[in-house]
N, C-alpha and C positions, 0 to 999 in steps of 0.2 A: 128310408124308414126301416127300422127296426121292432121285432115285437119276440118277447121269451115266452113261453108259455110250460108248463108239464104236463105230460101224459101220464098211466098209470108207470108206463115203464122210464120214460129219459124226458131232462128238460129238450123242446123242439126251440129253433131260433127261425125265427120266419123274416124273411127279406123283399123285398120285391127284383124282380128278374125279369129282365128283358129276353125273351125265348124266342128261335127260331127254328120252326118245325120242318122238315124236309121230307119229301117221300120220292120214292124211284118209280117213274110209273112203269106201266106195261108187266107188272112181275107176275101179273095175275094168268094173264096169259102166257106167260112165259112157263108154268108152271101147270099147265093147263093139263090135265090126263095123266099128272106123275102121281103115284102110289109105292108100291114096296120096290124095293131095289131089286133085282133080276138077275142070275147071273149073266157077265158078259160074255160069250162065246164065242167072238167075231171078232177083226181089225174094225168093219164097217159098223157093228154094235156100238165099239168102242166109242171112234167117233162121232158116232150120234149123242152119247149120252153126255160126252166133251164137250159136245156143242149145249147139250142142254146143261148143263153147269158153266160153262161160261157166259150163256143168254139172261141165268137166274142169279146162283150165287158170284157169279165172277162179276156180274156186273154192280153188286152189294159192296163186294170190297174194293172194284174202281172207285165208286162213288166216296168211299172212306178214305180211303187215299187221297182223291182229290181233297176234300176236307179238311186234310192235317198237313197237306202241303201249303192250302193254302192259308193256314192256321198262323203255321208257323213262324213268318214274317212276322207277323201282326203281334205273337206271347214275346216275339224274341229282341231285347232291347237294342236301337241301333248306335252302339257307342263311338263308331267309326263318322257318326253323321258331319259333314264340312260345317252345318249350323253349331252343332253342341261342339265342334273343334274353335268356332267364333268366341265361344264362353269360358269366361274364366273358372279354373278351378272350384272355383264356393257355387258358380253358376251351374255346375255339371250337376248338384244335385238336386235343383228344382228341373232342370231339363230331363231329368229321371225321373223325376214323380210325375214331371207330365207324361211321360212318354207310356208308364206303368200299365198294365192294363191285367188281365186275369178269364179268360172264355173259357169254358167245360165243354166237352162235347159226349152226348151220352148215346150211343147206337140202340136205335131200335127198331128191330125185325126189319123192314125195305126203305129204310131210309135211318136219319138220325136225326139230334134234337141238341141245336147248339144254345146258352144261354149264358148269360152273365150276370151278376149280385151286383146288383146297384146297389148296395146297402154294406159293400167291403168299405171297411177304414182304411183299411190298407191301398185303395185305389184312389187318387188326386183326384183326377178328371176321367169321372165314369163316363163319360161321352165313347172315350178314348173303343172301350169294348161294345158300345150300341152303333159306332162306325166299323167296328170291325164283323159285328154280326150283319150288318147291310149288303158290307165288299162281299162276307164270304156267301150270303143266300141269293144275289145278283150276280154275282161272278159262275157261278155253283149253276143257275138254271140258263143263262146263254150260254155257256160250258156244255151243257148237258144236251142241247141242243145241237149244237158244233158237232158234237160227237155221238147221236142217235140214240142219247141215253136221255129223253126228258124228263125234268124234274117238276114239279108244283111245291110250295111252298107256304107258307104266313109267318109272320113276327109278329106279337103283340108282347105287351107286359101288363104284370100282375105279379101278385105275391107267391109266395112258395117256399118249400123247408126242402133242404138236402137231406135225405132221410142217410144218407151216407156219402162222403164226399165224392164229387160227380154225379151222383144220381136225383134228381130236384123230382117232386111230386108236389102238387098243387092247383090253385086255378090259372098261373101261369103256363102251364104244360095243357090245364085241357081250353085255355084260350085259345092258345096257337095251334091245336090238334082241328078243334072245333074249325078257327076259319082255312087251314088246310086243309080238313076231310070233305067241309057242306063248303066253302064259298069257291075256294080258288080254282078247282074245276079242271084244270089244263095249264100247261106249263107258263104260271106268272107266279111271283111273290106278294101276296093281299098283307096290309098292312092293319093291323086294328088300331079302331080308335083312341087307343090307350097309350098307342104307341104314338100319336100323332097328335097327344095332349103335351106328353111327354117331353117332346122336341120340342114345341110350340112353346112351354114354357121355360126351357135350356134357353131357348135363343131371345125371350126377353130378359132375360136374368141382364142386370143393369153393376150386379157388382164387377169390380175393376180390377181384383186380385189378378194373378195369370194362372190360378188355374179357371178360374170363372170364364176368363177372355175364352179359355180354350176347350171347353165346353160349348159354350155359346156360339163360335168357329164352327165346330164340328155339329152341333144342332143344325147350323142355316144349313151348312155341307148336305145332311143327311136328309132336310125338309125338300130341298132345292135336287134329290134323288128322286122323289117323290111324283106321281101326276094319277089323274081319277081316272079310271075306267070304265065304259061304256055304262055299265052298272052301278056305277058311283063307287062303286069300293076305290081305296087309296091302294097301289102297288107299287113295288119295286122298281121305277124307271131304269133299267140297265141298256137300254139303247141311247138314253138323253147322253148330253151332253157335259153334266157334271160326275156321271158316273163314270164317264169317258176320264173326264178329266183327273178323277181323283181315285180311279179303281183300275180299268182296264190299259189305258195307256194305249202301248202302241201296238199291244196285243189285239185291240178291238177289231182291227178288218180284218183279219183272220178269220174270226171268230164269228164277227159278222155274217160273211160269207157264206160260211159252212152252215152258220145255224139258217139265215135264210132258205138256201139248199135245201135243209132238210123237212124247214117248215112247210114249202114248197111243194117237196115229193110226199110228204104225209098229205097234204091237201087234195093231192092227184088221186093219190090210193083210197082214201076213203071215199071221193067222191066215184071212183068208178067204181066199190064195194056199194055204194048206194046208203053211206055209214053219217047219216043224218047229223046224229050228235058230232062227234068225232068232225064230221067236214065242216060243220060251224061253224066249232072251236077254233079250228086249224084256218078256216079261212078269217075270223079275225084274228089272230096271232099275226098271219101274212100281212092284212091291213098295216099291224101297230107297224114291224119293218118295214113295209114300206110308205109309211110316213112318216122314219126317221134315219131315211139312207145315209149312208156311210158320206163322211165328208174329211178332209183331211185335217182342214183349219180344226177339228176338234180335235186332233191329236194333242196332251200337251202334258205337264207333271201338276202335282199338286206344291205349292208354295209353304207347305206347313205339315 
């Protein structure tokens, strides 16, 4: 859906957009007692202050890096694929409109803010970027774990105007801020219910075109991502078995590992700080892992 409207100054084009809101935690602390800059006077000065710019801002633009690497795949069409080599010539260009997709990603202050326009003409099968915001905020917070940088997260959708190309302002942006800042709490991806009408209704969609089929593919894909937690909220399944199958791949016990690890030894530390909130958290995080251990048989690729 589409809506024009004018301001006093410029006509606004308002869309609806599937938003994924990201934040880095721990910055608060990481940043804890810094004011005016000092001079440095020391090797050992040095160092410290190295250390506190790689614990705050270093770890700002890990986390965007990560982001655009793993972005990249996903904007970048795969014309080499052995399927679209199956297809004749005339066939290469619906297997490009399906393939098509378009994500924005906009950094802000400890985290960033990926999203996509469901309302491009230009894009066949808008599913195509509400799978690729799933991979990259599921991939992005057991990542983040893996490597003692946790993240917390939400996706929802709602409307919103690009007030300039990449930059979306709206109730899409303060959806997703909203169940990141109050719901998600500790390192999960919370899903809004807008976002779970959304799919629900992709995946009865009955027409037979093939960009429909493949919309409707990637709905069930992205529903079947899906499971409630403790609290009812709907989150990002990235332990299951379909996220396995159609995101992480053979990367997953790696990844696994390390992230349990770390969930693990944060469990330890808070609980001998006597760090109530925090060891909660952390002790069901441990729960969800270990009721969804690592198994081989779920290693496998996605078929589409």
């Amino acid at each position: 859906m589409t809506t024009a409207s004018k301001t006093p100054d410029r006509e606004c084009v308002a869309h609806n957009y599937c938003v994924a809101f990201i934040d880095l935690l721990g910055q608060r602390d990481a940043m804890r007692g810094q004011g005016l800059l000092i001079p440095i006077e020391s090797e050992d000065e040095r160092k410290e202050f190295d250390e506190i710019l790689q614990n705050s801002i270093g770890a700002i633009i890990k986390l965007q890096e990560r982001a655009e690497s793993m972005l990249a795949p996903i904007l970048k069409q795969n014309l080499n694929s052995p399927r679209r080599a199956e297809l004749s010539p005339e066939q290469h260009v619906i297997w490009d409109d399906m393939q098509r997709t378009r994500i924005e990603t906009q950094r802000w202050s400890d985290g960033l803010m990926s999203f996509v326009c469901l309302g491009d003409t230009d894009i066949r099968c808008r599913m195509n970027g509400v799978f690729g915001i799933f991979g990259l905020a599921g991939t992005l917070c057991l990542l983040g774990l893996a490597t003692c940088r946790p993240i917390r997260g939400a996706i929802d959708i709602a409307w919103g105007v690009e007030l300039h190309p990449g930059e979306l302002y709206g109730p899409a942006v303060a959806r997703a801020y909203e169940l990141e800042s109050e719901i998600a709490q500790y390192p999960r991806i919370v899903i809004g219910p807008e976002s779970v009408r959304f799919l629900e209704t992709h995946a009865a969609n009955t027409e037979q075109d093939v960009f429909s089929q493949t919309d409707r593919e990637l709905a069930v894909l992205c529903l079947n991502m899906l499971v409630q937690d403790a609290d009812g909220q709907w989150i990002l399944h990235y332990l299951g078995d379909t996220f396995q199958f159609a995101v992480t791949h053979n990367q997953h016990g790696e990844l696994y590992e390390a992230a349990r690890k770390f969930v693990f030894d944060q469990l330890f530390t808070h609980q001998s700080q006597c760090n109530s909130k925090l060891a909660f958290r952390y002790s069901h995080l441990l729960q969800y892992f270990d009721a969804h251990p690592l198994s081989q048989a779920r290693v496998a690729h996605p078929t589409f």
